[in-house]
N, C-alpha and C positions, 0 to 999 in steps of 0.2 A: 504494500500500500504506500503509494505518495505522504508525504510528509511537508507539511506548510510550516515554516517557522515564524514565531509571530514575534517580534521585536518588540519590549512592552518595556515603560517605565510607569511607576508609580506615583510621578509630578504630571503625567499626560492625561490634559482634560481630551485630548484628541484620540488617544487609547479607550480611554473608557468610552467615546461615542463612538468608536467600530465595534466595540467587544460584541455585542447582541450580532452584529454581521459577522462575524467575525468566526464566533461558536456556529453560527447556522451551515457553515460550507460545509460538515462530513455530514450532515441533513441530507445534501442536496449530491455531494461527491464523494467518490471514492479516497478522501484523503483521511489525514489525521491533520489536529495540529500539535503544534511542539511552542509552547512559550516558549521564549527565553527574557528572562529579565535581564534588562542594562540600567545601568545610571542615568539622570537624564540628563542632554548638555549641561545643565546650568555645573553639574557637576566634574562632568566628562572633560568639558571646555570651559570652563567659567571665563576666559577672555571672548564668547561670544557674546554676550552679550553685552559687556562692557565697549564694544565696536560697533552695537548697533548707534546710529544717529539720533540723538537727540531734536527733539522740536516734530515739525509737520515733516508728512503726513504720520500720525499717531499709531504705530504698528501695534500696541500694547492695546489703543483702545480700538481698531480693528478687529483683533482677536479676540478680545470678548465679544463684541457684535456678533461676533461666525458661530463662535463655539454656543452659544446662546440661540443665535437661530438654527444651526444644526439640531441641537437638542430640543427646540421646539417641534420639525418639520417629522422628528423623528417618535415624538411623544416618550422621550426620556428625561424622566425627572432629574436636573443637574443645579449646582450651583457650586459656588467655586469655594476651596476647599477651607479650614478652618480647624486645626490651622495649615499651613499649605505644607505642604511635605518635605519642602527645599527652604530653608532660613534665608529670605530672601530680600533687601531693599529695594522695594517696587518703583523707587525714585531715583536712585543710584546706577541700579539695577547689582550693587554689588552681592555677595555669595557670603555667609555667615562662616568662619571658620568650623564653626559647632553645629554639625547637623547630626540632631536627634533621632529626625525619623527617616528620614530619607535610605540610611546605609540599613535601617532594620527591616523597613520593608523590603528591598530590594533583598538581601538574605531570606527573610521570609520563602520569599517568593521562590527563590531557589529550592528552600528547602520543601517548600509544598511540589513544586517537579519533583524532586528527589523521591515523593513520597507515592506521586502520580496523582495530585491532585491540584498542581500548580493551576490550570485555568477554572477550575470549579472556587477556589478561595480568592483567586487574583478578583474574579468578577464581584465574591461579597464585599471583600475591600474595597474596589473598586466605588460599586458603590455606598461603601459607607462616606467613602472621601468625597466623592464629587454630587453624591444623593442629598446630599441637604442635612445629615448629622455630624452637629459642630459638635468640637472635642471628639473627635471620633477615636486621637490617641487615648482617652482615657475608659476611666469603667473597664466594663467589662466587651465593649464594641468589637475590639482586635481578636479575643480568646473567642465569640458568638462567631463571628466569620470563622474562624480555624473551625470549629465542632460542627457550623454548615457543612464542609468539606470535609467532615468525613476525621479531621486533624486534633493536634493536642498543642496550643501555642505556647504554654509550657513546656513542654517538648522538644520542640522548634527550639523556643527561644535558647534549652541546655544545649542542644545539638550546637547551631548558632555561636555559642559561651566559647564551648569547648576547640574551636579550631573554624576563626572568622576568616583567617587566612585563605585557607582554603575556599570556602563559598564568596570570598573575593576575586580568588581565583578563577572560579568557574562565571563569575560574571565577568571578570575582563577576556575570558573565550567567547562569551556571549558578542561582546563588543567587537573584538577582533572578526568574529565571524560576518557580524554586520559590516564593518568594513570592509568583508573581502567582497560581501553581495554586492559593495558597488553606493553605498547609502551611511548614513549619518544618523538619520532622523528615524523618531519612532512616531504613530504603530509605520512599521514596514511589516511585510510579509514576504517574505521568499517559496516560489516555487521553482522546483529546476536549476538553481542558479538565477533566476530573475524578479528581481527584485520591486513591492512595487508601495510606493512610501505614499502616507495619509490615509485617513479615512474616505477620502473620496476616490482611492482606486479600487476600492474591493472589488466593485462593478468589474473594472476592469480584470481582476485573478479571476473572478467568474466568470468571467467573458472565455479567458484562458483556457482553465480547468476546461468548460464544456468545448473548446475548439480540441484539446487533447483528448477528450472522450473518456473522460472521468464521471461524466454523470450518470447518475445512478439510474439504472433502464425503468424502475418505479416513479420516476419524478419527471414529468410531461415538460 
């Protein structure tokens, strides 16, 4: 069976509006997908965004226009996150030395693959973060997601304790991998070797998928 890799950070409001497309392809095709979690630039590259331009036109206030009407057109509840996952000066645009959450979920995430349930917990995360539940790091919100899926984030989090090295490790293969598809940006998805980056090309890997004759002979 084909194998889609799905390039996902945990700061991407643009990951969470493909996810629902995203989970539907082995519905429709003969594939699998394979998460892989990465970092997200602000972490990966922090000098990117310190190079974007300052003043008109507003790229920042662009972006939530899109991501807003995307999640309207889509009827998925979204709002932006709280607190945001990346320690981050929305003025500055500069990068916190101290990021709390960002490096735990992105291990999470690893560790829920490892467990084989990486995209069924990424999704309840997902949206907890971007669904509209503020403080979603506290309580008991993160350990409710892990036991959806199946998980023990107590667990996780000793696995995690004992050897971060490592699940650092396997996210910077993640990384490396996306860069050899040819891409940068997340969600990407790779089929084949071809890579195909944002939420608005999924159309396009399904376009793909049925030209390779992946689709399932039940689905008209």
């Amino acid at each position: 069976m084909d194998v889609i890799d799905f390039f996902w950070s945990y700061r991407s409001h643009y990951c969470y509006l493909a996810l629902d497309r995203v989970r539907a392809l082995p519905e429709a095709f003969d594939v699998q997908i394979k998460l892989r979690p990465v970092y997200p630039i602000a972490i990966r590259t922090p000098e990117f965004f310190a190079n974007i331009p300052r003043g008109k036109p507003n790229r920042w206030q662009y972006i939530v226009h899109d991501a807003e009407r995307i999640a309207e057109r889509l009827a998925i509840p979204f709002a932006w996150p709280d607190p945001d996952p990346v320690v981050m000066d929305m003025t500055s645009f500069s990068i916190g030395d101290d990021q709390p959450y960002i490096h735990r979920l992105t291990r999470l995430g690893v560790a829920a693959c490892r467990r084989g349930c990486g995209l069924d917990f990424t999704a309840d995360v997902a949206r907890l973060i971007f669904g509209g539940t503020r403080d979603w790091d506290k309580g008991t919100h993160l350990a409710e997601a892990a036991a959806a899926a199946g998980l023990d984030l107590i667990d996780m989090d000793a696995d995690i304790a004992a050897d971060a090295d490592d699940y650092d490790a396997e996210i910077r293969r993640n990384e490396g991998a996306l860069t050899d598809a040819g891409h940068w940006g997340v969600p990407t998805l790779v089929f084949r070797g071809e890579p195909f980056f944002g939420q608005d090309r999924i159309e396009d890997c399904r376009w793909r998928l049925e030209q390779q004759g992946l689709k399932h002979s039940s689905v008209s």
